[in-house]
N, C-alpha and C positions, 0 to 999 in steps of 0.2 A: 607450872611452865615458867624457864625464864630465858630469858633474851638469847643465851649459848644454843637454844634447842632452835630457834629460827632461821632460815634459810637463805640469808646476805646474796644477793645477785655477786658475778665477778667483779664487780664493781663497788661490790659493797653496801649495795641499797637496797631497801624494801620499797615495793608501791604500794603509799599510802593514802587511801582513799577515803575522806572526810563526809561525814552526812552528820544535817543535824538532828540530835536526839529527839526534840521534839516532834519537826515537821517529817522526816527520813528521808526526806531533800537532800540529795547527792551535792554538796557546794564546789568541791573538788578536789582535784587529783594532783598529788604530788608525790615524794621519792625523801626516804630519812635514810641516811646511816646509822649508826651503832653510835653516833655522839647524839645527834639532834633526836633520837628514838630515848636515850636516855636522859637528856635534859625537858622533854614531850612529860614521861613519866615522873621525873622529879618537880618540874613548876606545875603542871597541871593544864600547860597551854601547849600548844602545836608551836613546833618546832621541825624545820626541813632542811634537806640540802639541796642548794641550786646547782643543778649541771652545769650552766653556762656558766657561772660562777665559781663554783668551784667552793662553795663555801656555806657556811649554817643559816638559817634567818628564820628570823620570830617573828611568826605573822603577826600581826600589828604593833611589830615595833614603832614606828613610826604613823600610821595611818590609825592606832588606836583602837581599830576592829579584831582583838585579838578573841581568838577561840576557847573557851573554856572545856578542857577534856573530863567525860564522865566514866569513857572505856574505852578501850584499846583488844579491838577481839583481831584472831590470826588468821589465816583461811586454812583449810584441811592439807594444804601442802607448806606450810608454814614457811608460806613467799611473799607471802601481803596482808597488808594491816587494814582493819576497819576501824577506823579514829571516830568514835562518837561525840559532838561537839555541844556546847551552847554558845553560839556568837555571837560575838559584840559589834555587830556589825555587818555589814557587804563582806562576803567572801573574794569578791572578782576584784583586782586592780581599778575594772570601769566603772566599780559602784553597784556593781547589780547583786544581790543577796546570795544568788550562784553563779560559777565559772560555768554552767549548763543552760545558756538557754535559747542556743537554735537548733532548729531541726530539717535530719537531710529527710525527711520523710513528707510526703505532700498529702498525704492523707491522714487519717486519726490510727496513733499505733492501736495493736491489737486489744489491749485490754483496756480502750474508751469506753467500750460496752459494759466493762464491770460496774454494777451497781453504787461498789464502795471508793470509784473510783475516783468523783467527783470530792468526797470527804478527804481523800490525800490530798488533788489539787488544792481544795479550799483551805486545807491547812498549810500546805506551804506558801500560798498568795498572800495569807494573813503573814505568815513569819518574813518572808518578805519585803510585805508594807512594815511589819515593826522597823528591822534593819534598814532598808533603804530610806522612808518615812516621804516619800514623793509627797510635795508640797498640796496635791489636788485631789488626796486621795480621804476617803470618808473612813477608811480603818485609821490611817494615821493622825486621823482628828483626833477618836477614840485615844489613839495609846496616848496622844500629847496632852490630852484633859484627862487622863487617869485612871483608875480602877472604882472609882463613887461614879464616873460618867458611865463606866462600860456596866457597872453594877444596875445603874438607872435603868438602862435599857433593856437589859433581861428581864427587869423586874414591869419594865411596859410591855414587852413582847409576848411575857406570860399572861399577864392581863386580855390581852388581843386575843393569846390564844385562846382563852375560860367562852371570850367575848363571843366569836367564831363558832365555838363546839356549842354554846347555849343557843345558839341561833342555824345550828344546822348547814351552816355555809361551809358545805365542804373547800371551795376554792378559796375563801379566807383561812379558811385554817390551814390551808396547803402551802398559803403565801405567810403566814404569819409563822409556823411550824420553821419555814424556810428562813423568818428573817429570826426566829429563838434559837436555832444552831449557828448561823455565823456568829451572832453575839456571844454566844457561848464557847464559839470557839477560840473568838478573838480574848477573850477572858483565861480561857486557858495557857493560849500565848503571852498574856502578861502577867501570868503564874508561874511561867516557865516549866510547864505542865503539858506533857505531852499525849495526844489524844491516844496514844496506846497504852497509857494505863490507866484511864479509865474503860478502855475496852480488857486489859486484861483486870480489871473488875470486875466485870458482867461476867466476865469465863468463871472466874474464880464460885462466884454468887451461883452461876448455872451450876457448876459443878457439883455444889455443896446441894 
């Protein structure tokens, strides 16, 4: 496939829809042409065209939070791009890690009920706190004191949990099991390590 087979709006733009690799946190929605789609694929970072503007722009030129591109998949109508990212930073102009985060919905959408669904949230909340890095937050302690602090902690939480299972408490092991996955996952975050492949691990290991 290369760029002649794509689908250019009359305007000459594709919509380009940014998630990142790791978390699959949607950050946001913009629009390339055939120049900013080709210099995207040549630097390795996102590159857009603003409407109002009228003109190309590198996301963190300026603000420093630039997107590192790992792939660039098309949709089945070759009209739009899905830009896989690792960012350096807030996606949103306001600071916030994505351009997504209110909602017109007053209730829990439909798949809060999913079991696995909780694991998405929590992975995106941590990638999150790495980018944003809120001053008052206990993940951003973690990433600011390093991978020997985040290392400590799994290596206490495993302990808890030996501690919990020898003693039959189910409810400590349930709370301890709980605080050994976020640890873990915050870990994977500053691995830049995304928890879908270590699930397509497990597929792989099942498989076999």
């Amino acid at each position: 496939m290369n760029m002649e087979e794509l689908f250019f709006d009359a305007d000459g733009l594709l919509t380009a829809v940014v998630q990142d690799a790791n978390s699959k946190e949607v950050l946001t929605v913009a629009y390339m042409n055939w120049e900013s789609l080709q210099k995207t694929i040549d630097t390795k970072e996102t590159w857009f065209y603003s409407r109002s503007r009228q003109a190309l722009w590198h996301k963190g030129e300026t603000s420093g939070n630039v997107q590192k591109v790992s792939d660039i998949r098309y949709d089945c109508d070759r009209d739009a791009l899905l830009v896989l990212v690792h960012p350096e930073g807030p996606a949103c102009h306001r600071g916030t890690y994505s351009c997504f985060t209110e909602s017109l919905l007053t209730e829990k959408p439909a798949d809060a009920n999913d079991d696995f669904e909780i694991l998405r949230t929590l992975a995106a909340t941590i990638a999150a706190r790495n980018h944003e890095r809120p001053a008052d937050s206990y993940t951003t302690y973690l990433f600011s004191e390093g991978v020997d602090k985040i290392l400590k902690k799994i290596g206490e939480e495993a302990s808890e949990i030996i501690i919990a299972a020898k003693n039959r408490d189910t409810k400590e092991l349930s709370w301890e099991s709980a605080d050994f996955i976020f640890h873990l996952f915050v870990l994977l975050e500053e691995q830049n390590m995304s928890v879908d492949r270590v699930l397509d691990t497990l597929r792989e290991r099942h498989g076999e």
